[in-house]
MIVEX-934729 format. One record per atom (N, C-alpha, C, O): x, y, z. Coordinates in steps of 0.02 Angstrom, whole numbers, plus 50000, padded with zeros to 5 digits. Layout:
BEGIN
XYZ
...
END
This chain:
BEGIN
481874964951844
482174968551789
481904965551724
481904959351722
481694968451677
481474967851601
482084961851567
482614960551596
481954959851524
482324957351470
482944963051445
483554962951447
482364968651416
482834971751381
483224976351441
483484980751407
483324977051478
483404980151538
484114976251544
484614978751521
484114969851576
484574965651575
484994964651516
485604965351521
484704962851459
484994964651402
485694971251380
486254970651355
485364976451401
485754982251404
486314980951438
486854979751411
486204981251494
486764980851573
486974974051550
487554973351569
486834970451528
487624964251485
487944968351429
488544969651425
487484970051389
488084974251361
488644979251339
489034980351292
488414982451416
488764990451438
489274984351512
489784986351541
489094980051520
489604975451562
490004972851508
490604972951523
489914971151466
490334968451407
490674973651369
491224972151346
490444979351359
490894985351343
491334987451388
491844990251366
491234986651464
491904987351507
492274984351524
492824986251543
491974975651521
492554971351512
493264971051462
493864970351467
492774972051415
493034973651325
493714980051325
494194979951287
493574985551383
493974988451376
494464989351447
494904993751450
494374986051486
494834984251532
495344978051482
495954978751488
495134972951440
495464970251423
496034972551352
496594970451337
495694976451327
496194980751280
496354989151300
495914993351306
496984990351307
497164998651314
497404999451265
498014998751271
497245000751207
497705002451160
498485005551168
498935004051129
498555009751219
499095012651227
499625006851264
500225007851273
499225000351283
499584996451316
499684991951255
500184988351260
499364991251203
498944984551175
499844984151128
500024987951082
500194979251155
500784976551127
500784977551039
501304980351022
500304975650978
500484978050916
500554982950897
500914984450849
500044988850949
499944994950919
500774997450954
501124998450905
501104998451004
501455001151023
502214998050984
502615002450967
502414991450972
502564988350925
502684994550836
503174996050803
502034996050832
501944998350788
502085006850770
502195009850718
502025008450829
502175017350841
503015015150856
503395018850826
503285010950888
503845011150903
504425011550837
504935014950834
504105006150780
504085006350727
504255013850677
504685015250635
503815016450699
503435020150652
503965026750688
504115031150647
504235027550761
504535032850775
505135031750748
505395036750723
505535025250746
506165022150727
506425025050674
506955028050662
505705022650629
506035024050557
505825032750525
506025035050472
505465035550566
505545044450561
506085046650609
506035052550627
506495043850629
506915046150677
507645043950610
507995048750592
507745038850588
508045036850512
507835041150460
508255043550421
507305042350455
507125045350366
507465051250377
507495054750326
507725053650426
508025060450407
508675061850390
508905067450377
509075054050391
509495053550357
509665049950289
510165049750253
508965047150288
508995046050201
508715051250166
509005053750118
508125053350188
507575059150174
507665065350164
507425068250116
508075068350215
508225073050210
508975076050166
509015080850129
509375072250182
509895072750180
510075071650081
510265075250035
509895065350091
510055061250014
509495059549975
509535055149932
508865063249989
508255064049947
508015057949922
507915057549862
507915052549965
507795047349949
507015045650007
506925047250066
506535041649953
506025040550017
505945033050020
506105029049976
505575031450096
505895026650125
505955020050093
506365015850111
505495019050041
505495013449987
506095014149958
506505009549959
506215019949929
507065019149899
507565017549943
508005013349935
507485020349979
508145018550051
508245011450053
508795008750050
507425006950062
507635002050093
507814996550008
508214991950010
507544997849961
507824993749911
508494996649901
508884992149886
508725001249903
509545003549915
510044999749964
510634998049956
509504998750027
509854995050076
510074988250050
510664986950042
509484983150033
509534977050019
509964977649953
510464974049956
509924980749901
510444981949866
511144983349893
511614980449864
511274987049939
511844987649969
512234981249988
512834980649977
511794975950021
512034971350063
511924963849999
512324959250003
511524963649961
511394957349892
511534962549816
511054964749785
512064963549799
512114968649751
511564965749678
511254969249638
511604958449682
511004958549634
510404953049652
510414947849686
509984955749623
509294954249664
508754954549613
508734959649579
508184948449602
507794949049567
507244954049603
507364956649658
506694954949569
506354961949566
505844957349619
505674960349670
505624951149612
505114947949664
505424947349752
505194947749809
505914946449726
506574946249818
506474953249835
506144954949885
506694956449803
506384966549841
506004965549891
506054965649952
505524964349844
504954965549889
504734960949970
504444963250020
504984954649958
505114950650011
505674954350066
505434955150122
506194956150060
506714957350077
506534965750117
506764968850165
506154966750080
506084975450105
505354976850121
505144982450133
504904970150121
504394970750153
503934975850131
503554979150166
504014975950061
503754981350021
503224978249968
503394973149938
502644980949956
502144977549916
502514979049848
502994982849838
502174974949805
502444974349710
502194981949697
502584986149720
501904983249680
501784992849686
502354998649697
502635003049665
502324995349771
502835003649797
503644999849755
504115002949729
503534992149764
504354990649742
504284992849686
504864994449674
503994994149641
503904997549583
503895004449569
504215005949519
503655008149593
503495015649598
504425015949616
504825016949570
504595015249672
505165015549685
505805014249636
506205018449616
505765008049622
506075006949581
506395010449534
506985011849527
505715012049490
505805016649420
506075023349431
506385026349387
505915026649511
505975031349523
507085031349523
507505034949496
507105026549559
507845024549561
508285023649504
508875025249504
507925020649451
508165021149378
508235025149334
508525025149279
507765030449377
507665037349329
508395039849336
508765041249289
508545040249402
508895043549436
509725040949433
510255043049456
509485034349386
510225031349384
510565028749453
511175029349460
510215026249498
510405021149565
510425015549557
510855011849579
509765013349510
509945006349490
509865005949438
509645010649404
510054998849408
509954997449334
509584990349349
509724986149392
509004990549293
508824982649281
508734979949222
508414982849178
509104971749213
509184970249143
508824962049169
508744960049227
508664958749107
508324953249084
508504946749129
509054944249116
508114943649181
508494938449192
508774931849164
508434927449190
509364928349110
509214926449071
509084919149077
509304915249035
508734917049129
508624912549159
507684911349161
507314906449164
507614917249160
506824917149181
506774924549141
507094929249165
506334925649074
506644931949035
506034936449073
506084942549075
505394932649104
505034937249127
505034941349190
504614945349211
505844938449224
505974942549293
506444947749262
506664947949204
506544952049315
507224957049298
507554956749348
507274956049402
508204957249343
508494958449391
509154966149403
509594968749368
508864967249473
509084974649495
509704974149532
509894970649579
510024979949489
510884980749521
510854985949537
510424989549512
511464989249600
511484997049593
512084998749546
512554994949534
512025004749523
512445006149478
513205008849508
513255006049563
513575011349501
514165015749521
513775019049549
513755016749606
513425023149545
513285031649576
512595028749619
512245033149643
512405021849629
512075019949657
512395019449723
512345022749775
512805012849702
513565010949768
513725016949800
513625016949860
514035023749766
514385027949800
513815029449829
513915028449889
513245031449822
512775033949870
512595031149933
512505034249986
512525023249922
512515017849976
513185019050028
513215017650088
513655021949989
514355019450059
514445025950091
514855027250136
513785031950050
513845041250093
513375036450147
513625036050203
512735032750138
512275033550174
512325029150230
511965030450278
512775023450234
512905018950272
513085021650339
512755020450390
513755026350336
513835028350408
513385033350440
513455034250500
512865037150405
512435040950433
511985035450476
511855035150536
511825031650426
511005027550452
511475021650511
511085018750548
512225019750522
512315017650576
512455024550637
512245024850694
512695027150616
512705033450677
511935034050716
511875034550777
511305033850663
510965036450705
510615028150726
510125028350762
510845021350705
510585017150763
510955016950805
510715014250854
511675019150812
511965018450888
511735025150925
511895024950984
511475029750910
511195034850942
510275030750975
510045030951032
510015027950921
509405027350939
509625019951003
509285019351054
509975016950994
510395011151035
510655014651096
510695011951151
510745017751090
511435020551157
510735025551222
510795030951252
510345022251222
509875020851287
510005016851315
510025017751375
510165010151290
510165003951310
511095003051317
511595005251289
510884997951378
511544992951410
511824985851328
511454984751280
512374983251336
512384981151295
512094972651309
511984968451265
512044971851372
511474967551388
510854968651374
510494964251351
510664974551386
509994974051335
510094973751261
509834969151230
510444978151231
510374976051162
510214967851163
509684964851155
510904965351176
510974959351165
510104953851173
509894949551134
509784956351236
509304953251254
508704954951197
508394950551168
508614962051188
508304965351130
508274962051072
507734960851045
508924959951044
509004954851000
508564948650986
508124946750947
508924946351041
508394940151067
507454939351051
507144936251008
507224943851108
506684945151083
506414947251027
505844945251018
506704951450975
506404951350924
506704944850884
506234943250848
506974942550878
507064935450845
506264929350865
505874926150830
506324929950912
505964924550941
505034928950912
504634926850871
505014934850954
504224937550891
504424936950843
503974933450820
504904937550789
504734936950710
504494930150711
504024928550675
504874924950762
504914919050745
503964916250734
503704913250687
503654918850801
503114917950818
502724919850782
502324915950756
502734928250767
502414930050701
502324926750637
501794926850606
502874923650614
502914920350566
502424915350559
501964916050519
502504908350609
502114903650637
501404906650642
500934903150625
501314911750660
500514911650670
500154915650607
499544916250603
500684918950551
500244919450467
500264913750418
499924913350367
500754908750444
500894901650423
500164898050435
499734896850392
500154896950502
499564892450531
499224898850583
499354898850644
498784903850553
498344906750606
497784902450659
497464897250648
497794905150695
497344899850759
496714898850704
496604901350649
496414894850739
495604891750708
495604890450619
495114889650582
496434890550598
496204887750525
496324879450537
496814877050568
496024877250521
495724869250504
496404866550449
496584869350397
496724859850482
497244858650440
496954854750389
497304852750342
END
């Protein structure tokens, strides 16, 4: 057999190794990620539809719901939302009179975000919708699984965390 001959057939053997070892449809982030991604379109239709809110507003509504005040850099930590959309959002929310943000007077170059009255009342319409539909999206499961469900995602965030902290092969 040739060089390039051999050459080839390693790397059409290495392209089937390559994909015996990843199925995407199996491959744990991506499905992770659609699971994700069905969760929270299976939710937006009760913020979305209902109370005309999109999902950046929802979820700084949420964390507002539960820390009524909150600097504008925590948002975005908290709701896993880049400085951008927490922004776009934001203003969109202020237009709208959901939230208000005034001067932190501690640090004058942060702000910090409250919901307003008509913010709150909106938070306490949207609360029992968006739990109705996780005990609907829940009520597949035993309450041993939840419970176990729990578990496991505690322990991946935990891991996740640890490995954007210290990714493999960075040099301490």
């Amino acid at each position: 057999m040739t060089k390039a001959a051999n050459d080839e057939r390693n790397r059409r053997d290495g392209e089937v190794a390559a994909e015996r070892e990843l199925r995407l449809q199996r491959y744990f982030p991506y499905r992770l990620a659609r699971l994700a991604e069905q969760v929270s379109l299976a939710v937006a239709e009760v913020y979305a539809d209902r109370f005309a809110l999109s999902r950046q507003e929802w979820r700084i509504l949420a964390a507002l719901g539960e820390q009524p005040r909150l600097p504008t850099k925590e948002i975005g930590r908290l709701t896993t939302l880049d400085k951008m959309n927490v922004s776009r959002a934001m203003q969109s929310l202020e237009v709208r009179g959901i939230v208000s943000r005034s001067r932190d007077p501690e640090d004058g170059r942060e702000r910090i975000v409250t919901l307003t009255a008509a913010g709150r009342a909106l938070y306490r319409k949207i609360v029992p919708h968006a739990l109705a539909r996780e005990a609907d999206l829940l009520g597949v499961l035993s309450a041993a699984e939840i419970a176990t469900l729990d578990r496991v995602m505690d322990k991946l965030f935990a891991a996740a965390e640890r490995s954007v902290d210290d990714p493999p092969g960075r040099k301490a």
